[in-house]
C-alpha positions as CSV (number, residue, x, y, z in Angstrom):
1,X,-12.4,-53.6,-6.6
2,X,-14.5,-54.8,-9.5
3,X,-11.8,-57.2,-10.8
4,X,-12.7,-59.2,-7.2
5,X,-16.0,-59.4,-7.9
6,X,-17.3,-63.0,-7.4
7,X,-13.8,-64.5,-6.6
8,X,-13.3,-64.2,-2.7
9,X,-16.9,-65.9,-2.0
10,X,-16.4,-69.5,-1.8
11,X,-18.2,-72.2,-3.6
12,X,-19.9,-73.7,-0.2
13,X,-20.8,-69.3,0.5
14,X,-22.2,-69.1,-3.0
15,X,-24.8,-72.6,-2.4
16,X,-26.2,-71.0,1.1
17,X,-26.7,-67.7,-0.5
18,X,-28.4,-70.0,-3.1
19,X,-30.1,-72.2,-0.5
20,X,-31.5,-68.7,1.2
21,X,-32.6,-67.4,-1.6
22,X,-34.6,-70.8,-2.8
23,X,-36.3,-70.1,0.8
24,X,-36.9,-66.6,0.1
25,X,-38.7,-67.2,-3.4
26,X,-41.1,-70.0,-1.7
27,X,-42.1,-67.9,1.5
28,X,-45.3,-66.5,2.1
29,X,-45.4,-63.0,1.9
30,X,-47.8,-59.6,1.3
31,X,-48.3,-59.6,-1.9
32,X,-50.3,-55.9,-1.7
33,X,-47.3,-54.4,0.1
34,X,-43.5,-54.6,-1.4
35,X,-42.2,-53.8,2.1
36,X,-44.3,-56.1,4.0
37,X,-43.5,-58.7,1.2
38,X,-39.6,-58.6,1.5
39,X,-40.0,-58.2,5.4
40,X,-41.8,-61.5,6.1
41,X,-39.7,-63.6,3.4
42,X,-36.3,-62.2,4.8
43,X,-38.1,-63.8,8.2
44,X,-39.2,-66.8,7.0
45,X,-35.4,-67.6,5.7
46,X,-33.8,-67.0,9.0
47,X,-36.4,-69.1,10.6
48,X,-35.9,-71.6,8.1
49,X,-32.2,-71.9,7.9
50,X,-32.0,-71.2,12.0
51,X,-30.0,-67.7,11.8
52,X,-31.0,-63.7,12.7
53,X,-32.6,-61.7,10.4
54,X,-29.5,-59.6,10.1
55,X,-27.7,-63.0,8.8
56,X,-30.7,-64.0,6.7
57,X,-31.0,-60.1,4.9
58,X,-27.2,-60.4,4.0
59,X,-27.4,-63.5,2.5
60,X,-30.2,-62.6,0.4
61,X,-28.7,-59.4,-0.4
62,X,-25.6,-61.0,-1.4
63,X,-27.1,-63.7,-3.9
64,X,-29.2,-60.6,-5.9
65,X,-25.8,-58.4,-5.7
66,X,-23.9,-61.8,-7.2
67,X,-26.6,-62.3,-9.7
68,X,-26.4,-58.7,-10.8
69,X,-22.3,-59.2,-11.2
70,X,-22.7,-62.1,-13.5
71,X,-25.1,-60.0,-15.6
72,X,-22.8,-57.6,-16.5
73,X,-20.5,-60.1,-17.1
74,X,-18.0,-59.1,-13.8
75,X,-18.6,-62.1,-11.9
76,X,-18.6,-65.8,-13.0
77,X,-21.6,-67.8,-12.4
């Protein structure tokens, strides 16, 4: 369904997975170990925002995947 790309999110969806991802760029992290880096951000954000990792992962999987869309020029910012 590329032609849905970026329309059935909602503008208030689009801020949080905005909001998380502000949290996930100013978390502490590992910076000698990728995995370890992207665990303890993606747990900083739920902590943050008051939500399970699950939750927290999603969102921040969602805003890159939504980012990546409005490079290639599917999605509309």
């Amino acid at each position: 369904m590329p032609e849905r790309r970026g329309i059935q999110a909602t503008d208030e969806i689009k801020a949080e997975w905005a909001t998380a991802y502000k949290f996930y760029m100013k978390a502490p992290g590992d910076r000698y170990d990728k995995k370890k880096d992207r665990t303890s951000r993606i747990d900083f954000v739920a902590q943050e925002m008051n939500l399970t990792r699950k939750q927290a992962k999603r969102r921040i999987r969602n805003y890159e995947a939504w980012q990546r869309n409005i490079k290639k020029g599917v999605a509309s910012p």
